[in-house]
C-alpha positions in Angstrom: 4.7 14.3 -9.8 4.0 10.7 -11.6 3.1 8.0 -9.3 4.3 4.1 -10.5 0.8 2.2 -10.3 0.8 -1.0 -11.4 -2.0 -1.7 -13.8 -2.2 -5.4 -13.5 -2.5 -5.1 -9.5 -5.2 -2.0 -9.9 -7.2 -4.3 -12.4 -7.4 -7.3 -10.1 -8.7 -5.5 -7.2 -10.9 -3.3 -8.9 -13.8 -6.4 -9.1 -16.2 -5.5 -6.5 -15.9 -9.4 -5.9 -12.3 -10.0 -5.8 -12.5 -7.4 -3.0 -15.1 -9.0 -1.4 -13.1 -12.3 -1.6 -9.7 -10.6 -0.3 -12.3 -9.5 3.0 -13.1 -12.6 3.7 -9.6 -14.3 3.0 -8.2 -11.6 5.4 -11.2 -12.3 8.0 -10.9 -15.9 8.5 -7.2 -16.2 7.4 -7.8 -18.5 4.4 -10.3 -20.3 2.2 -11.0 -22.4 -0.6 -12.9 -21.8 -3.7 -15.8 -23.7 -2.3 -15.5 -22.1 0.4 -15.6 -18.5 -0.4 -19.0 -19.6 -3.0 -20.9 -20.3 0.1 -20.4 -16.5 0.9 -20.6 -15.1 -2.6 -23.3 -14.6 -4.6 -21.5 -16.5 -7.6 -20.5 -19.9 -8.4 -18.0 -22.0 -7.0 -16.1 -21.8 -10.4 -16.5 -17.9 -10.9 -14.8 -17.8 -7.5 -11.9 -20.0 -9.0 -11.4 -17.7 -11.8 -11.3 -14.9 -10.0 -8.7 -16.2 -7.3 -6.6 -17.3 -10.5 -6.4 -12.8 -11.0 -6.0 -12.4 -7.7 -3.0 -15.2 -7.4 -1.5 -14.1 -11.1 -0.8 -10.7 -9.6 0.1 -11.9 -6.3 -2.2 -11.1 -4.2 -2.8 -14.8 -2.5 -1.3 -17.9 -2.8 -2.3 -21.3 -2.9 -1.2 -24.4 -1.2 -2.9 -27.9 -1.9 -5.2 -28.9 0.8 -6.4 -32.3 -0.2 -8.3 -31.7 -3.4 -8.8 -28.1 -2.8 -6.1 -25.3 -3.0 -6.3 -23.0 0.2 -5.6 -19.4 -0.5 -4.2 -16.9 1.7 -3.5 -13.4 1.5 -0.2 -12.1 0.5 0.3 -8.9 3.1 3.5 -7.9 1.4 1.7 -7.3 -2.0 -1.3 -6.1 -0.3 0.5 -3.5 1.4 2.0 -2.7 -2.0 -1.6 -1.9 -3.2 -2.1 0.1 -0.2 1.0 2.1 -0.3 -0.3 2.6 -4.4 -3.5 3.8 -3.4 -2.4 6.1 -0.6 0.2 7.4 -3.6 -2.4 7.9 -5.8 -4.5 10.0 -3.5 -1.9 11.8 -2.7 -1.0 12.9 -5.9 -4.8 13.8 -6.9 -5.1 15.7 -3.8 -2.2 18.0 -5.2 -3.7 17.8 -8.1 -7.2 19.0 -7.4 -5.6 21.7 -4.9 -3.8 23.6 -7.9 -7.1 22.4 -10.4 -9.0 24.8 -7.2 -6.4 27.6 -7.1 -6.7 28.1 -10.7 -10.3 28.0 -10.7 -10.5 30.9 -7.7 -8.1 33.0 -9.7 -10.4 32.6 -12.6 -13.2 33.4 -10.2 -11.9 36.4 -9.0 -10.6 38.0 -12.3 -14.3 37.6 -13.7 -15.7 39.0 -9.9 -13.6 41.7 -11.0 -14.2 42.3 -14.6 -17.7 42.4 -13.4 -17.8 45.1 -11.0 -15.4 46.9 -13.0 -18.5 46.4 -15.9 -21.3 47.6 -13.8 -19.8 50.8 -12.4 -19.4 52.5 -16.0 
């Protein structure tokens, strides 16, 4: 059971402030870097680094707006990070189901090994 993730994608929005930034693009539909560093706690050119990850992995796209890029959302490749996550849990959830069934047959062999001890 191996699910494809991509790594590049996962790294990008694992930033607690990339995420925050992909909120807010979603929210209001786009933004700019000066924009989104009125609503982040980090500078205006911390935002512009981190929208160059997000745009790298495809994730939102620019288009020039005067002297400013405006960034939107790609859906397509955001739904491609959701359909990865959902994959992912997916194949933990198996995983930690057979992790438990193992652990109860463990459980019960000692439960019995145990009563099995104290009745001699």
């Amino acid at each position: 059971m191996s699910v494809i993730v991509d790594d590049d994608l996962w790294s990008a929005v694992g930033d607690p402030t990339r995420r925050r930034m992909l909120d807010l693009l979603l929210s209001e539909g786009s933004g700019t870097a000066t924009s989104l560093s009125e609503r982040l706690p980090v500078t205006r050119q911390a935002v512009a680094k981190h929208l160059v990850v997000l745009d790298r992995v495809g994730l939102v796209h620019a288009t020039t707006a005067g002297r400013e890029k405006q960034f939107r959302v790609d859906q397509a490749q955001l739904a491609r990070a959701v359909a990865q996550l959902a994959d992912v849990g997916s194949a933990w959830s198996s995983r930690l189901q057979r992790i438990k069934r193992i652990a109860e047959t463990i459980q019960r062999g000692q439960d019995t090994t145990n009563e099995t001890e104290k009745k001699q």
